[in-house]
gemmi code that builds the backbone of each chain (N, CA, C; Angstrom):
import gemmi

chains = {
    "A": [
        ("UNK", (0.837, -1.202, 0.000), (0.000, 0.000, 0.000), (0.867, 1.245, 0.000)),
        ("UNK", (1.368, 1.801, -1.157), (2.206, 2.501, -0.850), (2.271, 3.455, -2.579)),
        ("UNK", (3.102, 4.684, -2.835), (2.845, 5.416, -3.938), (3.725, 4.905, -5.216)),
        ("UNK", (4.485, 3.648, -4.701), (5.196, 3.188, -5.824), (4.993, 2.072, -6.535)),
        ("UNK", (5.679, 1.894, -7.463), (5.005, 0.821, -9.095), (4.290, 0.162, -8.789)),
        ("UNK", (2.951, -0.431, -9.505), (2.120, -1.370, -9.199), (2.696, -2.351, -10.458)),
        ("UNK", (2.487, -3.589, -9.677), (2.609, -4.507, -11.174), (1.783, -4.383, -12.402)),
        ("UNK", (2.400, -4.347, -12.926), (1.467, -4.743, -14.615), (1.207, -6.195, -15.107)),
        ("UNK", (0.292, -5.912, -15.800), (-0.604, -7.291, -16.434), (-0.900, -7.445, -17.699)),
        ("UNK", (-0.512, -8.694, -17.829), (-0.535, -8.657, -19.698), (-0.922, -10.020, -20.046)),
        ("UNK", (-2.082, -9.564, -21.303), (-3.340, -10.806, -21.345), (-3.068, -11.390, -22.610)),
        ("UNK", (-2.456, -12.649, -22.734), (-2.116, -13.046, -23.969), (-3.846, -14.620, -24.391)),
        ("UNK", (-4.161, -13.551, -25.191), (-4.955, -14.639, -25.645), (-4.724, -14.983, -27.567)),
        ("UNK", (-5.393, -15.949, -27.871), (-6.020, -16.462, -29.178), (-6.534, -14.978, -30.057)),
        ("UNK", (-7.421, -14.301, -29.369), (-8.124, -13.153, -30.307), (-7.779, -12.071, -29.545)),
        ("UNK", (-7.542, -10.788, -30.360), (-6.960, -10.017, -29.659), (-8.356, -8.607, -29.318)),
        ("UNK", (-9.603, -9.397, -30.100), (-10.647, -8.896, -29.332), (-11.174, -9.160, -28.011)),
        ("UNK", (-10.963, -10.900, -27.778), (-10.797, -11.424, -26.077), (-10.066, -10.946, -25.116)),
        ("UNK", (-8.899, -10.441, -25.802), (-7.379, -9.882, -25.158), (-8.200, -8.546, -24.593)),
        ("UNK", (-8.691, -7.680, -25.940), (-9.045, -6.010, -25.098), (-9.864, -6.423, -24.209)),
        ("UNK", (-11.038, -7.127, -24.425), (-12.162, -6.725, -23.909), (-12.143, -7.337, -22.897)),
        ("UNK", (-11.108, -8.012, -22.530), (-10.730, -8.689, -20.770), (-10.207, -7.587, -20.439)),
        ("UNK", (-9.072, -7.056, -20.944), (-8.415, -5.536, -20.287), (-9.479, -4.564, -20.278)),
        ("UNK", (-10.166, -4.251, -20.978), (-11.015, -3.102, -20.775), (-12.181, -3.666, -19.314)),
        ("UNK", (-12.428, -4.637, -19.443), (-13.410, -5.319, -18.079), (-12.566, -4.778, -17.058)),
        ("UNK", (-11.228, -6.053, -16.684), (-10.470, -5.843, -15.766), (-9.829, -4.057, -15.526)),
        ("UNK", (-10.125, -3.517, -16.303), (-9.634, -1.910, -15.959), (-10.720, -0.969, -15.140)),
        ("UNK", (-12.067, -1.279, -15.827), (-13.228, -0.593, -15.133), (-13.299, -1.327, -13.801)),
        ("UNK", (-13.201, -2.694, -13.552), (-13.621, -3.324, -12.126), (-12.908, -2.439, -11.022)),
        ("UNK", (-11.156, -2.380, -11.980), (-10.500, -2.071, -10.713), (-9.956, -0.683, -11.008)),
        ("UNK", (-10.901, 0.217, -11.336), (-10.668, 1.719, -11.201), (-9.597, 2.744, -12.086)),
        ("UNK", (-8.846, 1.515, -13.107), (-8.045, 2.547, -14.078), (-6.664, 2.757, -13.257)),
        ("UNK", (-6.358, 2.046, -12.074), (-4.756, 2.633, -11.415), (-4.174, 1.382, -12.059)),
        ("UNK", (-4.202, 0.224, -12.834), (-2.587, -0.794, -12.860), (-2.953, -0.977, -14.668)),
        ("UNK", (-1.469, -1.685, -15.153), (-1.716, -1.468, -16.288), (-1.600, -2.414, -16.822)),
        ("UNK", (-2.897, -2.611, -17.708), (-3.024, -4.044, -18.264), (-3.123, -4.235, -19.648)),
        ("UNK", (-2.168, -4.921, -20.176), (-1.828, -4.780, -21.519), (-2.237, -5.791, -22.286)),
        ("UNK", (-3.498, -5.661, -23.361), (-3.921, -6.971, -24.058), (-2.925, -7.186, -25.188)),
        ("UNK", (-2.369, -8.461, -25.162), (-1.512, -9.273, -25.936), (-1.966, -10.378, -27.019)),
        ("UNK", (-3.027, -10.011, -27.768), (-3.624, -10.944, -28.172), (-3.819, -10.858, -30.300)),
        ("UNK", (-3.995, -12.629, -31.032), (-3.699, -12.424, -32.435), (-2.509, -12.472, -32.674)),
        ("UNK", (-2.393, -12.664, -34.002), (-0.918, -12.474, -34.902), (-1.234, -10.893, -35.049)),
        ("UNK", (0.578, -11.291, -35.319), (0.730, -9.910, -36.144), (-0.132, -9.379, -37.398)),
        ("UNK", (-0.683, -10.078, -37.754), (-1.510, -9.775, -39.026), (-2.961, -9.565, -38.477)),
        ("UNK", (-3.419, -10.112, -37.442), (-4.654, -9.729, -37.016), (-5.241, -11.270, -37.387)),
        ("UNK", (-5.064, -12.096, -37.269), (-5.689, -13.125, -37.033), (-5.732, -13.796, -36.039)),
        ("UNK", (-6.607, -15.214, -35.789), (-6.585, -15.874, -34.788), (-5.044, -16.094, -34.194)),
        ("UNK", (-4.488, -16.225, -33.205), (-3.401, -17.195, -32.793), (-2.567, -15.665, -32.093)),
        ("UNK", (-1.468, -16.534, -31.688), (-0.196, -15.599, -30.655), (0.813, -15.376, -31.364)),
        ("UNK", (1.372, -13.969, -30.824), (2.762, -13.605, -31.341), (3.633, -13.288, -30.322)),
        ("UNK", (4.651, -13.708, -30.699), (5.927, -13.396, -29.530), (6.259, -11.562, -29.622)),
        ("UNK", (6.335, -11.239, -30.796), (6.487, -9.697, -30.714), (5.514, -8.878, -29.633)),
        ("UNK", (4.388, -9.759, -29.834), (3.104, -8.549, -29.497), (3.242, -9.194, -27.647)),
        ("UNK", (3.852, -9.750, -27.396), (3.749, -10.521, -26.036), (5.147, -9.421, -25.737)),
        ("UNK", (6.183, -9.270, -26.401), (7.008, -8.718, -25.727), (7.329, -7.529, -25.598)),
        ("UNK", (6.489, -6.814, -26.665), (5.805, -5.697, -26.666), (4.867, -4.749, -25.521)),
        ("UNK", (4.065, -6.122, -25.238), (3.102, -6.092, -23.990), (3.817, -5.498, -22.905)),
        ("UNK", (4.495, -6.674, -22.635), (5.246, -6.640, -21.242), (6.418, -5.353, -21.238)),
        ("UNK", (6.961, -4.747, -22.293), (7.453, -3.591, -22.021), (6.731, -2.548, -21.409)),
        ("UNK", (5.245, -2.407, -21.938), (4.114, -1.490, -21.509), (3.839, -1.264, -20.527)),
        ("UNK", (3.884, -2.908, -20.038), (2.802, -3.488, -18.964), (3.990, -2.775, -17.727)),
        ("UNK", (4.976, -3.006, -17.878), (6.211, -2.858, -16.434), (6.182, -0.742, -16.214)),
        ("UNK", (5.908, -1.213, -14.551), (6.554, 0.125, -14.149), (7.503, -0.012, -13.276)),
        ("UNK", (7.999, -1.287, -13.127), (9.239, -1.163, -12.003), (9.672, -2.429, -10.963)),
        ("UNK", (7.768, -2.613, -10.905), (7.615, -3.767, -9.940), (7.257, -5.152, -10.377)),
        ("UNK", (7.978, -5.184, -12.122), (7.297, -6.939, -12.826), (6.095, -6.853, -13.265)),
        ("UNK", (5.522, -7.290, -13.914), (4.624, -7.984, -14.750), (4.014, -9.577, -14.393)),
        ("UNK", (2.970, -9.739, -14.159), (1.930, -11.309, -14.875), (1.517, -11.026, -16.049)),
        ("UNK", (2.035, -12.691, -16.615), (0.982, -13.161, -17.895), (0.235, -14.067, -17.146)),
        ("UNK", (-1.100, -13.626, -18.227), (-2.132, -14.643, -18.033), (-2.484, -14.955, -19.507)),
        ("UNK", (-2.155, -16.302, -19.832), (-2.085, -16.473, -20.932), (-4.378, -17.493, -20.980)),
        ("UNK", (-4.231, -17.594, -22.181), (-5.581, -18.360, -22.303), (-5.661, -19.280, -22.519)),
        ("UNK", (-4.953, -20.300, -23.609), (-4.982, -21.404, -23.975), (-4.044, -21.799, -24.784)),
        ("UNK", (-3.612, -23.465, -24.740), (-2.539, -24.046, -25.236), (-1.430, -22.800, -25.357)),
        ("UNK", (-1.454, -22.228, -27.330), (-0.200, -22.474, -27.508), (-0.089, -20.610, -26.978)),
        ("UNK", (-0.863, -20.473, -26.320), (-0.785, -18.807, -25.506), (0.376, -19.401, -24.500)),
        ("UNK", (0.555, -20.580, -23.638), (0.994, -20.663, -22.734), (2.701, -21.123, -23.465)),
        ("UNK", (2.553, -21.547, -24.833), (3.929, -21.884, -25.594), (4.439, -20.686, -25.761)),
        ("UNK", (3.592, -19.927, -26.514), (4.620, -18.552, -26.809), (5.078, -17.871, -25.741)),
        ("UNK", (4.388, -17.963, -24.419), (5.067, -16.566, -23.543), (5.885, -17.417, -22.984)),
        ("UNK", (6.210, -19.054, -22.727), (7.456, -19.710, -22.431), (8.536, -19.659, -23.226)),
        ("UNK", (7.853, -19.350, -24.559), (9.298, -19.404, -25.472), (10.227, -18.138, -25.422)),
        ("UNK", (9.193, -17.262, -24.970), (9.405, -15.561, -25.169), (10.272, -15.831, -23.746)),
        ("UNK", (10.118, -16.090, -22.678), (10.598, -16.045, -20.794), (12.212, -17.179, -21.489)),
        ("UNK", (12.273, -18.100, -22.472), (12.984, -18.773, -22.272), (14.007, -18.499, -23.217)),
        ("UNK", (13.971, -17.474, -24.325), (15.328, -16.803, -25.077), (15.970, -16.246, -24.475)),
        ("UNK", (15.795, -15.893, -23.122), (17.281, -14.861, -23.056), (17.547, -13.673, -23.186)),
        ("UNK", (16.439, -12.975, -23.527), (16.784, -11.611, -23.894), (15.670, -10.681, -22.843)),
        ("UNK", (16.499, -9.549, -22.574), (15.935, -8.616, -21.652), (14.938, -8.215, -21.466)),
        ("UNK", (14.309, -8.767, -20.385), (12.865, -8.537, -20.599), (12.224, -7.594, -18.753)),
        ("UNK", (11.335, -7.166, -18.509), (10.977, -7.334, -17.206), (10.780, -8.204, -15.650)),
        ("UNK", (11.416, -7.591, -14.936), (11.862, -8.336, -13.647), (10.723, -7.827, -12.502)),
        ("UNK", (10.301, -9.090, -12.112), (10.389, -10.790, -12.325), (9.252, -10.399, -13.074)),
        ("UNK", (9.014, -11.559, -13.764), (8.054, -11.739, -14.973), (7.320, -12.934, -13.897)),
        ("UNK", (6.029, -13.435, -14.173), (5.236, -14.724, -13.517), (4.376, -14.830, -14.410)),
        ("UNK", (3.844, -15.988, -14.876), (2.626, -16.886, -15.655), (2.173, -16.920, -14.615)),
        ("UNK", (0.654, -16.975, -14.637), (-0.319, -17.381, -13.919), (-1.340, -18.404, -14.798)),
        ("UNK", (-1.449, -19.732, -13.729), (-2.191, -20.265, -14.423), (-3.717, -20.310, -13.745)),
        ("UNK", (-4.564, -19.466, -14.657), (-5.624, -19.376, -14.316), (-6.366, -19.315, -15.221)),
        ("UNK", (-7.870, -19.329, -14.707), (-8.750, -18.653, -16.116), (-8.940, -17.410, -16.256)),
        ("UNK", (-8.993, -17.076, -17.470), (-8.293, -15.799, -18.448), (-9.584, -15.134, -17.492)),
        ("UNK", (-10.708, -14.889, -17.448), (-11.364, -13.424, -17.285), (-11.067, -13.132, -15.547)),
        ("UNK", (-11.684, -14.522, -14.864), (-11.735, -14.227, -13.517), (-10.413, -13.969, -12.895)),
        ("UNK", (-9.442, -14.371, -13.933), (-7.955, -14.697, -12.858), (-7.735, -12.997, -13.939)),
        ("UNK", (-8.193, -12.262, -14.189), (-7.726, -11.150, -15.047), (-8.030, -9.857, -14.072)),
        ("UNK", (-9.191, -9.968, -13.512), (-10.082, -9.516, -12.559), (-9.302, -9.438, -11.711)),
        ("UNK", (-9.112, -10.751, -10.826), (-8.619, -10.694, -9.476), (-7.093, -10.191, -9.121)),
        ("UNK", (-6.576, -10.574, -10.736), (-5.147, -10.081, -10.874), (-4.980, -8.539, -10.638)),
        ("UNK", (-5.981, -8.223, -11.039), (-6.042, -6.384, -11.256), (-5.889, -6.012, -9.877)),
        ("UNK", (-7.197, -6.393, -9.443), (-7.539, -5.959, -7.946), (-6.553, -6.111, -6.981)),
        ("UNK", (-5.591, -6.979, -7.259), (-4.204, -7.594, -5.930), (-3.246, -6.495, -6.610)),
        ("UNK", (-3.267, -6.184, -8.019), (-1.977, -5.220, -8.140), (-2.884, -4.128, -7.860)),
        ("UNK", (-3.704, -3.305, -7.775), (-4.195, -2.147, -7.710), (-3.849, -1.889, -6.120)),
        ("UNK", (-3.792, -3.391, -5.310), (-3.866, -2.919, -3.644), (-2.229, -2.967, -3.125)),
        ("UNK", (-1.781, -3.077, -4.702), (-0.509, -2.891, -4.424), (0.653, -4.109, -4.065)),
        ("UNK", (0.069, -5.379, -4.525), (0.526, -6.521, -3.989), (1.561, -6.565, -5.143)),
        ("UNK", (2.698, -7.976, -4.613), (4.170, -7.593, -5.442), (3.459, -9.047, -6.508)),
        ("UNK", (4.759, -9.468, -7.459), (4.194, -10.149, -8.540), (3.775, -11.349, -7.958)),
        ("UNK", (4.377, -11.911, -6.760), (4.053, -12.867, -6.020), (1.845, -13.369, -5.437)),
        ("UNK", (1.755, -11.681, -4.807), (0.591, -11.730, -4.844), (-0.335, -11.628, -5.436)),
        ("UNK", (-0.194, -10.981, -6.882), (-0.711, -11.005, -7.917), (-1.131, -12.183, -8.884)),
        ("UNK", (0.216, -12.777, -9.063), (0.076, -14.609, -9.324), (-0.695, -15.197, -8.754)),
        ("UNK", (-0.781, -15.173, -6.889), (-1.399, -15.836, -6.345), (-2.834, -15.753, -6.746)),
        ("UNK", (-3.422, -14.142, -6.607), (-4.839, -13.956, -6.415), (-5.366, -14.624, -8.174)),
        ("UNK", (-4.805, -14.276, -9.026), (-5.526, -15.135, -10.069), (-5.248, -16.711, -10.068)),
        ("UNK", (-4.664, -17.239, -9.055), (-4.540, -18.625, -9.446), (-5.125, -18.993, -8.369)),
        ("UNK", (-5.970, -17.863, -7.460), (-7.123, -18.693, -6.719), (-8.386, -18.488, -7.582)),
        ("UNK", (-8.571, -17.700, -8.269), (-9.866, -17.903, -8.959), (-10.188, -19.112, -9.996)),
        ("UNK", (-9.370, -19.731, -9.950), (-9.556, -21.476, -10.189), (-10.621, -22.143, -9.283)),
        ("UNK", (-10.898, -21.237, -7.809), (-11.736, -21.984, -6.919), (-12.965, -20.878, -6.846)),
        ("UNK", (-13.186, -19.918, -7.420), (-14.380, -19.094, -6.874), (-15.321, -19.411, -7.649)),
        ("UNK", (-16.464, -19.748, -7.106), (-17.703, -20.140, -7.787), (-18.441, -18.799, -7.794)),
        ("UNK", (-19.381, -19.188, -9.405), (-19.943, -17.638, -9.751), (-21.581, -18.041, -9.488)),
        ("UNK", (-21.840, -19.059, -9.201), (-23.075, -19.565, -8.543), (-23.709, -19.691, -7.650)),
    ],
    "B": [
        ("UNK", (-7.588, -8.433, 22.959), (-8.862, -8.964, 22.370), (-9.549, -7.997, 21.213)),
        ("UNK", (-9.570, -8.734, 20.024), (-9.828, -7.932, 19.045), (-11.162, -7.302, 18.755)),
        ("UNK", (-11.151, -6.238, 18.095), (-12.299, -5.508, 18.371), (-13.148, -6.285, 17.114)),
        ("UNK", (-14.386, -6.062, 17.206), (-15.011, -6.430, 16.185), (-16.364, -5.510, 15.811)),
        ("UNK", (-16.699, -5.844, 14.466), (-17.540, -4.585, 14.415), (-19.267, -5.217, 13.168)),
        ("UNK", (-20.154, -4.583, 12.918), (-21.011, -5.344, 11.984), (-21.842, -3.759, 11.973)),
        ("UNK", (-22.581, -4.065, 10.478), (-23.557, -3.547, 10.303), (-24.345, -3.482, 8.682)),
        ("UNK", (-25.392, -3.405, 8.755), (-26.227, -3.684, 7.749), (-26.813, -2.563, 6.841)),
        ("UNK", (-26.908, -2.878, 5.593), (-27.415, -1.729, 4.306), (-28.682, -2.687, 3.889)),
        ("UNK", (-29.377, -2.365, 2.958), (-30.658, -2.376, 2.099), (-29.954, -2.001, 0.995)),
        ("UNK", (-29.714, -2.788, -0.156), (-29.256, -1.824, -1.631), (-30.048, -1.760, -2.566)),
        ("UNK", (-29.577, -0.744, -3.174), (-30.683, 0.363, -3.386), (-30.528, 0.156, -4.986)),
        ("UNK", (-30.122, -1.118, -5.600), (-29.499, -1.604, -6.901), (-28.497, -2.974, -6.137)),
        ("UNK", (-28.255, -3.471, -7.663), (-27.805, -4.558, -7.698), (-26.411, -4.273, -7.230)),
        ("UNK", (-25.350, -5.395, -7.029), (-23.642, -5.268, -6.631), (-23.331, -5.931, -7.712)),
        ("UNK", (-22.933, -5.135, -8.556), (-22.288, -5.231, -10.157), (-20.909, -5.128, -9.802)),
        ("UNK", (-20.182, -5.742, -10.918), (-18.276, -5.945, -10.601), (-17.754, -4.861, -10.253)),
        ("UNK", (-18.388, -3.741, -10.589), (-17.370, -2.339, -10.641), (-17.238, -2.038, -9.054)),
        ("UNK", (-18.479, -1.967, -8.283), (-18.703, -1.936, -6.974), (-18.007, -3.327, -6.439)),
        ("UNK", (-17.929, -4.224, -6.914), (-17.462, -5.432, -6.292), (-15.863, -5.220, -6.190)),
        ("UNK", (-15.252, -4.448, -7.210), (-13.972, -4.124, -7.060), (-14.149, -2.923, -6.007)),
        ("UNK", (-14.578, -2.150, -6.379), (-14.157, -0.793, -4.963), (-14.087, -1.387, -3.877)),
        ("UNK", (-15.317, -2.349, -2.723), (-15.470, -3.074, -2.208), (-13.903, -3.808, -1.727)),
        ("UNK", (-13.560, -4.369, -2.530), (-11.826, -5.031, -2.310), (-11.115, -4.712, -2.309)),
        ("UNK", (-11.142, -3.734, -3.403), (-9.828, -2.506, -2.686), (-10.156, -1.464, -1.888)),
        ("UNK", (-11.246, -1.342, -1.150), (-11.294, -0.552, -0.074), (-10.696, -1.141, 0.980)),
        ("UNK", (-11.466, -2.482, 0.910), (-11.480, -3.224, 2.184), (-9.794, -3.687, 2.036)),
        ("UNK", (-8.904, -4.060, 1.419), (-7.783, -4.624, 1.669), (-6.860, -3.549, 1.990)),
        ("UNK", (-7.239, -2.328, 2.061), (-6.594, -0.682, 3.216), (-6.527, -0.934, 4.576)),
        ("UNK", (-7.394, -2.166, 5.473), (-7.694, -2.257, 6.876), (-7.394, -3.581, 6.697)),
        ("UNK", (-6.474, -3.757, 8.026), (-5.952, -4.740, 8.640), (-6.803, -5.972, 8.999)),
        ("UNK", (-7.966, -5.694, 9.965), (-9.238, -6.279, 9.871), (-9.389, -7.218, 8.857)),
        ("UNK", (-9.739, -8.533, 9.315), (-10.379, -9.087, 8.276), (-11.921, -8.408, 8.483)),
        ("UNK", (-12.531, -8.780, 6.941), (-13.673, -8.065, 6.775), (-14.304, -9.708, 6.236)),
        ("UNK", (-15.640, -9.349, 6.193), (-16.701, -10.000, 5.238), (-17.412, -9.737, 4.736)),
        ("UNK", (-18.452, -9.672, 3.907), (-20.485, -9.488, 3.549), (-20.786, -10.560, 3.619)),
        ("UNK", (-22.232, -10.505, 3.339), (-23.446, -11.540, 3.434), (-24.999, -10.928, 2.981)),
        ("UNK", (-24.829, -11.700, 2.227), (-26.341, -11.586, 1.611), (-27.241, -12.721, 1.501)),
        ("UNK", (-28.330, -13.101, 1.463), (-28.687, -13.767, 1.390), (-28.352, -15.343, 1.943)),
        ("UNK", (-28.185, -15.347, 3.099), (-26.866, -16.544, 3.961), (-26.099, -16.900, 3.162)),
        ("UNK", (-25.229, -15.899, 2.011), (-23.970, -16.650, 1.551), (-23.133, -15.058, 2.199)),
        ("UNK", (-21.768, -15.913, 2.656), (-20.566, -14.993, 2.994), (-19.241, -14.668, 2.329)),
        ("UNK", (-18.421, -13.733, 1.878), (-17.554, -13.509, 1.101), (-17.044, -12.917, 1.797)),
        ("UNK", (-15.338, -12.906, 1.220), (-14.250, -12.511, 2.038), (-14.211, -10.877, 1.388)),
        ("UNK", (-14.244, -9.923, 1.910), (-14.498, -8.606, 1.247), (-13.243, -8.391, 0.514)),
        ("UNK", (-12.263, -8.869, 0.688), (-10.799, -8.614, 0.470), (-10.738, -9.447, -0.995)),
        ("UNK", (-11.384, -10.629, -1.322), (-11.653, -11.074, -2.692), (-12.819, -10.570, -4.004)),
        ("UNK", (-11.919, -9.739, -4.926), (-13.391, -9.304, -5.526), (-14.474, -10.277, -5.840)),
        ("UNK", (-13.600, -11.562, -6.518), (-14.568, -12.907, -6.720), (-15.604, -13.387, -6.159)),
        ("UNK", (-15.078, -13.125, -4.752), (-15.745, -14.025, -3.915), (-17.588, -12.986, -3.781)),
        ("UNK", (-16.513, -11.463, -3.399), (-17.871, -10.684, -3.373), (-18.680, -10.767, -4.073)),
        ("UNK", (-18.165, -10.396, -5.763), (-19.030, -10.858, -6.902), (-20.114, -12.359, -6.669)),
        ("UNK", (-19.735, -12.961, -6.163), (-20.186, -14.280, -6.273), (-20.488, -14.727, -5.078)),
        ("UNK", (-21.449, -13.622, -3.857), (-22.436, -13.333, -3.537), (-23.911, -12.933, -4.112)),
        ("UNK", (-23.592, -12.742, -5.355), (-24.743, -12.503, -5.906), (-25.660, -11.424, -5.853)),
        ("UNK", (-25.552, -10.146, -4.631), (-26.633, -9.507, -4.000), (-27.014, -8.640, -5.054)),
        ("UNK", (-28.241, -8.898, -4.695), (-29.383, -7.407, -5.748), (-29.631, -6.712, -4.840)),
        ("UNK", (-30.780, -5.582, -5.962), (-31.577, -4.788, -5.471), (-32.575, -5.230, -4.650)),
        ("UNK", (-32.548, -4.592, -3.151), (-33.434, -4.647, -2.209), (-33.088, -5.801, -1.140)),
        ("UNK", (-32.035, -6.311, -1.405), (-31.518, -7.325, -0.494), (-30.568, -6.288, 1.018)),
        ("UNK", (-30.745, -6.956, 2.034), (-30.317, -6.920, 2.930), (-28.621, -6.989, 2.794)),
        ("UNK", (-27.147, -6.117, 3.154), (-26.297, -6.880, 3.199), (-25.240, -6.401, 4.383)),
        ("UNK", (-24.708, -7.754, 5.146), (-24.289, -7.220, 6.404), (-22.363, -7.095, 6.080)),
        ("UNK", (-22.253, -6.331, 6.565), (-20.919, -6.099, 6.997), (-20.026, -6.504, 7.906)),
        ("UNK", (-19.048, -7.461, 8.505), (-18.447, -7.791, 9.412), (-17.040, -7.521, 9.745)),
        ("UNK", (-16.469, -6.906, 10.654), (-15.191, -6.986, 10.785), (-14.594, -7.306, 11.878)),
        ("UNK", (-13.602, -8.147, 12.021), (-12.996, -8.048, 12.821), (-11.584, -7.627, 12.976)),
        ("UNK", (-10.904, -7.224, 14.044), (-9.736, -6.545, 13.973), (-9.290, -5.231, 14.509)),
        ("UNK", (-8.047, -4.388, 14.796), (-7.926, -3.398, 15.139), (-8.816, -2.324, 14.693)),
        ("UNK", (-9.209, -2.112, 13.165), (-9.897, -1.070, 12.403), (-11.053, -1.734, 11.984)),
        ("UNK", (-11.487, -2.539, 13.198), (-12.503, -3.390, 12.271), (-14.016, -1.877, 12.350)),
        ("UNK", (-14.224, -0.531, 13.224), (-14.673, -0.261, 12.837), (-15.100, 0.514, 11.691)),
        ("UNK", (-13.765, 1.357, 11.218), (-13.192, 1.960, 10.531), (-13.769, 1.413, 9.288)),
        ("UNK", (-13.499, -0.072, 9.027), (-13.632, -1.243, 7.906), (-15.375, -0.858, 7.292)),
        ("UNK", (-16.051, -1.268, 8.339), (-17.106, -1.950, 7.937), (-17.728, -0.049, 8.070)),
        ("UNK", (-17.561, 1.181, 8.340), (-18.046, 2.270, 7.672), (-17.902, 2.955, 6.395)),
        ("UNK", (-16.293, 2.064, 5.934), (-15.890, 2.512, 5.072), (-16.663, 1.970, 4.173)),
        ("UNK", (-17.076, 0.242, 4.374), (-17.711, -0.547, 2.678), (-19.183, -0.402, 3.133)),
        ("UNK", (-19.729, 0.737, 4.051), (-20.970, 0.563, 3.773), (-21.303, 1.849, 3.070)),
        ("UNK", (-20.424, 2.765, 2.922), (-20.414, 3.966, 2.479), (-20.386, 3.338, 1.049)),
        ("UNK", (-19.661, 2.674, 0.819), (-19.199, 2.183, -0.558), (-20.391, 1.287, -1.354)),
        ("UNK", (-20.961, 1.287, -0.430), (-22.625, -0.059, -0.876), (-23.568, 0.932, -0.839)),
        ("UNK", (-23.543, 1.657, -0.058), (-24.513, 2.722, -0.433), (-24.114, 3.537, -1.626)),
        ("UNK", (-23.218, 4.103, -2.046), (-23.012, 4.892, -3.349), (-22.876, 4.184, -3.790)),
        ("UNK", (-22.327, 3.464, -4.200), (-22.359, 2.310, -5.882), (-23.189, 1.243, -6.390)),
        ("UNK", (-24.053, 1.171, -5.213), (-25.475, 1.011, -5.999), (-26.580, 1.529, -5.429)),
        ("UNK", (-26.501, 2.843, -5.814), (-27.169, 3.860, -5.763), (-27.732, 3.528, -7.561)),
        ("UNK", (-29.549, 3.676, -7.736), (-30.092, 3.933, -9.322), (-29.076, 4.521, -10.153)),
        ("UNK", (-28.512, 4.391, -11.221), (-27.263, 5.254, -12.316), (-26.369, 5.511, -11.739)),
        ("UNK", (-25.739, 4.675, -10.556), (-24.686, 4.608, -10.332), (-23.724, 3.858, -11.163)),
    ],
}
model = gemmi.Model(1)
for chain_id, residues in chains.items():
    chain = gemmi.Chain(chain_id)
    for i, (resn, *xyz) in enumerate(residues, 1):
        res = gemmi.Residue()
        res.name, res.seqid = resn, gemmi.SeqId(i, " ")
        for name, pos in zip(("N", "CA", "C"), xyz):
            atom = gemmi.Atom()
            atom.name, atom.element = name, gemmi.Element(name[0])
            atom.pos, atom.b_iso = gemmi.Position(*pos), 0.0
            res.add_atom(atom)
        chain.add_residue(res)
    model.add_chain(chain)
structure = gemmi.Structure()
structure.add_model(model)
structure.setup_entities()
């Protein structure tokens, strides 16, 4: 709880209309303070993932204090491993979260907005694996 | 011995996500654990999820609980927050 970097968040999905319109959700829930960067489509604008637009993201996404991906499916979770596993300079510490893309997008927001480090941020979307919406 | 604190709203509209987030990040400012309850289901105020998934509408009863050093502090702060954000065109 404090006036410095909040983590950033970056939503790598399949469509990069799923991608905004989870960031634009997750931005109104949690008031517009953390920054969440949709990562989603080829470079050309079609279905599927790109490593550019993922590493792109995560430049955006960082103010100081790391970045989560929350990737969506299969090969969402290949590219941002392949991207974490070249070697090249990226944001510190970086964390995957494995969760589901909207609720774990949500809850992700809300733990970095209260200022939690990438640790707690990871965590809170990889409990929404257990919250029932029923 | 920790202080503890409660109290109850009528809302005046449904608890839509946007309020379900203020709600969690209000409440995770106080040390206190907090809760709601609506309809005998309970949520951890500190999880937006969980709040969300209380379910509460318009005209439902919803109580506030805290316990803790600021537990009163807590539960004035998210009732202030249940009263304006679902307030009609809120």
């Amino acid at each position: 709880m404090s006036d410095s970097a909040r983590v950033g968040i970056v939503l790598v999905s399949h469509s990069a209309a799923l991608a905004a319109g989870t960031a634009e959700l997750a931005d109104q829930v949690s008031g517009g303070t953390v920054a969440i960067v949709p990562a989603g489509g080829t470079d050309d604008g079609r279905l599927g993932t790109s490593i550019d637009k993922v590493r792109d993201a995560l430049g955006m996404a960082d103010s100081g204090a790391g970045v989560v991906i929350l990737p969506d499916l299969g090969s969402s979770v290949l590219t941002v491993r392949a991207l974490l596993a070249d070697g090249e300079e990226l944001p510190e510490p970086v964390a995957i979260a494995d969760a589901p893309f909207v609720e774990g997008a949500v809850a992700a927001t809300i733990a970095a907005a209260v200022g939690g480090d990438v640790k707690a941020v990871t965590a809170a979307a990889e409990e929404a694996r257990h919250a029932r919406k029923l | 011995m920790p202080e503890s604190s409660e109290a109850t709203v009528t809302l005046a509209g449904d608890l839509h996500a946007r309020p379900a987030g203020s709600l969690a990040i209000a409440a995770a400012k106080f040390a206190a654990s907090v809760q709601l309850s609506a309809g005998g289901n309970w949520a951890d105020a500190k999880s937006v999820l969980s709040v969300m998934g209380i379910g509460a509408t318009c005209g439902q009863i919803v109580t506030v609980r805290a316990t803790g050093p600021d537990a009163d502090e807590a539960v004035a702060a998210l009732i202030e927050i249940l009263v304006e954000a679902t307030k009609v065109g809120a």
